[in-house]
C-alpha positions in Angstrom: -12.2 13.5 19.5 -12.3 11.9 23.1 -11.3 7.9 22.2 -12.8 5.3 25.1 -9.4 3.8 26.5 -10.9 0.5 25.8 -10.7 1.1 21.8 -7.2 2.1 22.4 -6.4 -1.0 24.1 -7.9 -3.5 21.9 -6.1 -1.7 18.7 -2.9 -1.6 20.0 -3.1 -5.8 21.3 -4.1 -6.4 18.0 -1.8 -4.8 16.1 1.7 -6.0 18.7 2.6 -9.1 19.2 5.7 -8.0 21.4 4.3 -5.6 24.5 3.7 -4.9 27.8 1.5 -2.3 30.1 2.8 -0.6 33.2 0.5 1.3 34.7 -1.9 3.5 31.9 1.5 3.2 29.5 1.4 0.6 26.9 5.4 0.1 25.8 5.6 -1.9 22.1 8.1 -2.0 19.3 9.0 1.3 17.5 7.1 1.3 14.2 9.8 3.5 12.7 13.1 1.4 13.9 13.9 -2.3 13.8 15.8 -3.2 17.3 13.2 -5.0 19.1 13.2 -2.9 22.1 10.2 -1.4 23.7 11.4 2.8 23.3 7.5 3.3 21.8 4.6 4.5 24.7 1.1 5.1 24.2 -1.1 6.5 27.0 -4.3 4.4 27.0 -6.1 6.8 28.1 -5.6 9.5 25.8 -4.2 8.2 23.3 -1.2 10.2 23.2 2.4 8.7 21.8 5.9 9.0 21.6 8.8 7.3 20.3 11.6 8.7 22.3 14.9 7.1 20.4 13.1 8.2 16.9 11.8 11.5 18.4 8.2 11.2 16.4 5.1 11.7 18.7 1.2 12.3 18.0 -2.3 11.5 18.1 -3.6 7.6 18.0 -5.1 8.6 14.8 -2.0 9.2 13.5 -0.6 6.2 15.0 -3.5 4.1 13.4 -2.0 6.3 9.9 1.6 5.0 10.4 0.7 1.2 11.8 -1.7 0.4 8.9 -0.5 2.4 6.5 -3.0 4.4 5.6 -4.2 8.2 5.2 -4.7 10.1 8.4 -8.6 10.6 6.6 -8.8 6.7 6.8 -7.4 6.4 9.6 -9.7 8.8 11.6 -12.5 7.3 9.7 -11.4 4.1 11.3 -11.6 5.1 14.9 -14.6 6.9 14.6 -16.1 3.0 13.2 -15.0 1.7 16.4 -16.7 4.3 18.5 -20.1 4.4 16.6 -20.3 1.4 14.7 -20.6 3.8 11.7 -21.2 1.7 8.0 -20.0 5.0 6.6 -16.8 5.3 7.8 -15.4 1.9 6.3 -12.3 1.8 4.3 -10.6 -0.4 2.2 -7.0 -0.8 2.5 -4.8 -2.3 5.8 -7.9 -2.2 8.0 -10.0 -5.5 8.8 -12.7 -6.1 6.6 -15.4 -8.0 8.9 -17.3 -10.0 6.8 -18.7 -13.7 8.2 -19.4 -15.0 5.1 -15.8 -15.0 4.0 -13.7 -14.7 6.8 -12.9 -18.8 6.8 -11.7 -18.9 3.5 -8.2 -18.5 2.6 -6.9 -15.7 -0.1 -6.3 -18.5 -2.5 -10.0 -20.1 -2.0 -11.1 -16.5 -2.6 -9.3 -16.2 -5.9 -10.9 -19.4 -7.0 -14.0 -17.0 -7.7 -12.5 -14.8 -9.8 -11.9 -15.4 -14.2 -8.9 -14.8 -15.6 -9.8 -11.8 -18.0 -9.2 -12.0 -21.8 -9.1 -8.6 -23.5 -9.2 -10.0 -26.8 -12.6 -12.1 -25.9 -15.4 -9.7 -24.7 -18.9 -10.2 -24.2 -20.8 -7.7 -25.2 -23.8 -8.2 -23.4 -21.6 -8.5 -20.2 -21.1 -5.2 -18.2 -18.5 -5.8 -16.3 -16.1 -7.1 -19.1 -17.4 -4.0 -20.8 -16.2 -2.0 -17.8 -12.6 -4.2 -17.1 -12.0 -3.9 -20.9 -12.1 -0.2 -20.8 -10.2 0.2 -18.2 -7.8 -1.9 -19.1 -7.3 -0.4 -22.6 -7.6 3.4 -20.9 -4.4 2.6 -18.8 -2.7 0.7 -21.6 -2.1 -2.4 -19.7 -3.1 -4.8 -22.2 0.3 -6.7 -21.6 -0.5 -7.8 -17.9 -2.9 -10.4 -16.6 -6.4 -9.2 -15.0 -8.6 -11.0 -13.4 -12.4 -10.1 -13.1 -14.9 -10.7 -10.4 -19.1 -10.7 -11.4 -21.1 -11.6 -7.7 -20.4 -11.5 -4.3 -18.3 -9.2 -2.2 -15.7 -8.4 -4.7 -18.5 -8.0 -7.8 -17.7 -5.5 -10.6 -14.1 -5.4 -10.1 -11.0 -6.1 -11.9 -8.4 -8.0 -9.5 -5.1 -7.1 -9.5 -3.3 -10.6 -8.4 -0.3 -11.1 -5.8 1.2 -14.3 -7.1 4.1 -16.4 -5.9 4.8 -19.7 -7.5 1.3 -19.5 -9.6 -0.8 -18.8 -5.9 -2.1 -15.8 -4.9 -1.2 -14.7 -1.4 -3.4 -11.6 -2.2 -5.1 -9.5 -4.3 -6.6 -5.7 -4.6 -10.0 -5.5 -6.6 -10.6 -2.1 -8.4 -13.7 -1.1 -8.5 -15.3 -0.9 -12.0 -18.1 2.1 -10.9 -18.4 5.1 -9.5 -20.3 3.9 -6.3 -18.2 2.2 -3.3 -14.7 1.9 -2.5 -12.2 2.4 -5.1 -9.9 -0.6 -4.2 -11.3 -3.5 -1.8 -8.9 -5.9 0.2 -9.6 -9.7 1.3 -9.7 -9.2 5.0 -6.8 -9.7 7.4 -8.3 -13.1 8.4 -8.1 -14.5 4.7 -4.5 -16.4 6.2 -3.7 -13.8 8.3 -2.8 -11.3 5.6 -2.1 -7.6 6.3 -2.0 -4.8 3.6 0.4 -3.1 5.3 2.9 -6.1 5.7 3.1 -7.2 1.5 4.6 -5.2 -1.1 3.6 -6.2 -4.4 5.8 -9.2 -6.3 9.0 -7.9 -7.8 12.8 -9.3 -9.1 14.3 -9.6 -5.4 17.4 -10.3 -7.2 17.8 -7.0 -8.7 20.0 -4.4 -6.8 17.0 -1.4 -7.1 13.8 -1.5 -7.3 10.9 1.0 -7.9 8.1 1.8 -5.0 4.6 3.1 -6.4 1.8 4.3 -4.2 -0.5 1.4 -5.7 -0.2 -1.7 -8.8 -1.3 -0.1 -11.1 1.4 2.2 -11.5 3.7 -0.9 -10.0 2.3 -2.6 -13.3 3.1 0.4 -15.6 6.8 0.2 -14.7 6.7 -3.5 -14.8 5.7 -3.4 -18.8 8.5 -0.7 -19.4 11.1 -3.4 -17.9 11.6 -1.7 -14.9 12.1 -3.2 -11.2 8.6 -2.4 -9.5 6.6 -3.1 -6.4 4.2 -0.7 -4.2 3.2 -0.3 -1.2 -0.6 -0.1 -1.1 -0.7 3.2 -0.2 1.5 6.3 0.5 3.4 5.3 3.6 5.3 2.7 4.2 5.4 0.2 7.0 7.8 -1.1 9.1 7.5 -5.0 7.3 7.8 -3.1 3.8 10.9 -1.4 5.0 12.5 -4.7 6.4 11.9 -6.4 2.9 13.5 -3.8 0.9 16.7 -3.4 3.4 20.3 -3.9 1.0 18.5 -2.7 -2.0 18.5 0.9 -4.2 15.1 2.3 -2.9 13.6 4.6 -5.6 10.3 6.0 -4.3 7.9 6.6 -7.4 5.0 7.9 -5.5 1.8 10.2 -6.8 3.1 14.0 -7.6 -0.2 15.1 -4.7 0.7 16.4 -1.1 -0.1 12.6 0.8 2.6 11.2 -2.2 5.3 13.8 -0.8 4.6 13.2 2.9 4.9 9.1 1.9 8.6 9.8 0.4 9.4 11.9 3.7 8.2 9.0 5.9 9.4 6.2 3.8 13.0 7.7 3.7 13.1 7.8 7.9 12.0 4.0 7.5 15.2 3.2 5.3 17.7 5.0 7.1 16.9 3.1 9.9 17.7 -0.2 7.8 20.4 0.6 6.0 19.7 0.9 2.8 22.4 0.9 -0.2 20.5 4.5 -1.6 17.4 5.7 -2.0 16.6 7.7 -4.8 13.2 10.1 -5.5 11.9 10.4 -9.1 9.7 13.6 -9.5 6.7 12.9 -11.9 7.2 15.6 -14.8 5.1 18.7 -14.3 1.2 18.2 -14.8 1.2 14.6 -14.3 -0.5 12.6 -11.2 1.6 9.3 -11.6 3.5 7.4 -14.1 0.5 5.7 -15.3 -0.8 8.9 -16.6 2.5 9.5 -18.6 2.3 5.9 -19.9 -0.8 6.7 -21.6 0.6 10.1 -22.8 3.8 9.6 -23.9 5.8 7.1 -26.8 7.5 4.1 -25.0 11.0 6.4 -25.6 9.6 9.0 -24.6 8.3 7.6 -21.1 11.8 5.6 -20.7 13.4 8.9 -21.1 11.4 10.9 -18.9 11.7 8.5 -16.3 15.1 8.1 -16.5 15.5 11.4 -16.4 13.5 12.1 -13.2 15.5 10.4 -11.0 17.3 11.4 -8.4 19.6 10.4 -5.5 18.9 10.9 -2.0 22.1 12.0 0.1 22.7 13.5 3.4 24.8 16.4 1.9 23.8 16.6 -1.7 21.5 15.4 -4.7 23.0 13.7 -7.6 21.0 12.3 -11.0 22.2 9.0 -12.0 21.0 6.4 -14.6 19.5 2.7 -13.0 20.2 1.5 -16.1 
């Protein structure tokens, strides 16, 4: 896929703040470590990277992967959206959403839309409280607060809140249908929010905490008592990885192949900040992600088989060891 220099150009301003062009180079940040120096080239004409103190190098598709934090299959379907203006090849995630009609509005004048969604109080007659109520009950998340969302751009879903002191500083809506994408973000213009840049709220106090691919299995850890937070998606970014530096990282990500790359990428990120530990716990055979053992499995039984399937991360050797 031959990129126009010009989209590679525009990205790559957008995206660093800290930068500068000598010749067809453009020198920036590292993405994969935090010292502020400029050891990261892309040629803007074909697109081409490398990082030469952390020895990664690729495709700008795979840059657009790492920088947003998203699936190389998003991330081509991004640049293919700037090339052909395709409506197709949207995605929902770190990338921009460009919509007019919202793009003024703040994430906490968005939320103002949404109803706070009360299991216990259906309508009937409703669909979409049909819809959130089963999937609520499907997951077994009856003990966490939902929000719902009936017209406009977010209609149909069930939004999962980001809330610090009783405000949303962002939200993910879950689709309720089989049509569309599965999770929709408010766009990076709603105060100047990034997907890629947030991890979902958690105890910053506590010495460990839990990373999930997504909330919902960020929530599922939350209602067993556990430290949680995810990172909207299977790769984390360079932001994430500078909020979580000093603490026991234990990756909780799907048991699928884009889950296992995630844990390989995430662990580069954390070495590079020094980290107390990281830790990987391995979903038990047959299971997608601890969600789907939640809904399987006794409370014991799921408190056991987590802490079980945990295990620490060292240079020369793996050890199992109880959080708790």
């Amino acid at each position: 896929m031959q990129i126009p220099p010009y989209i590679i150009e525009k990205y790559l301003v957008s995206r660093f703040q800290n930068y500068r062009i000598s010749g067809r180079e453009f020198l920036m940040d590292s993405v994969f470590i935090e010292d502020g120096k400029k050891h990261m080239s892309v040629n803007l004409d074909t697109g081409l990277w490398q990082d030469f103190k952390a020895s990664e190098s690729g495709n700008f598709p795979q840059l657009v992967s790492y920088v947003d934090s998203v699936s190389m299959d998003a991330a081509v379907k991004f640049v293919r959206a700037q090339m052909f203006s395709d409506p197709e090849t949207l995605f929902a995630s770190s990338c921009i959403e460009k919509n007019d009609s919202i793009s003024k509005n703040t994430v906490s004048e968005i939320f103002k839309d949404f109803s706070k969604f009360n299991i216990n109080n259906v309508n009937a007659a409703d669909l979409t409280e049909r819809l959130a109520c089963k999937f609520i009950k499907e997951r077994k998340l009856q003990a966490w607060d939902f929000y719902i969302c009936k017209s406009g751009k977010f209609a149909n879903r069930v939004i999962i809140p980001y809330m610090h002191d009783n405000n949303a500083f962002f939200f993910q809506g879950r689709n309720l249908s089989r049509f569309g994408m599965k999770y929709l973000n408010p766009s990076r213009e709603n105060g100047g929010v990034k997907s890629s840049d947030i991890l979902f709220p958690f105890d910053t106090s506590a010495d460990y905490v839990f990373i999930t691919e997504g909330p919902i299995d960020a929530i599922t850890l939350r209602i067993h008592g556990y430290n949680a937070t995810c990172t909207q998606g299977s790769f984390m970014s360079y932001e994430q990885a500078r909020q979580l530096k000093g603490k026991r990282v234990i990756f909780a990500y799907d048991s699928d192949e884009a889950g296992k790359a995630g844990v390989q990428k995430g662990i580069k990120m954390l070495l590079n900040r020094n980290t107390k530990s990281f830790y990987v716990s391995v979903l038990p055979e047959g299971y997608k992600d601890w969600n789907e053992v939640h809904v399987d499995k006794t409370r014991e039984e799921f408190d056991t088989l987590l802490d079980d399937s945990v295990t620490k991360m060292d240079l020369a050797f793996m050890v199992r060891e109880r959080l708790r």
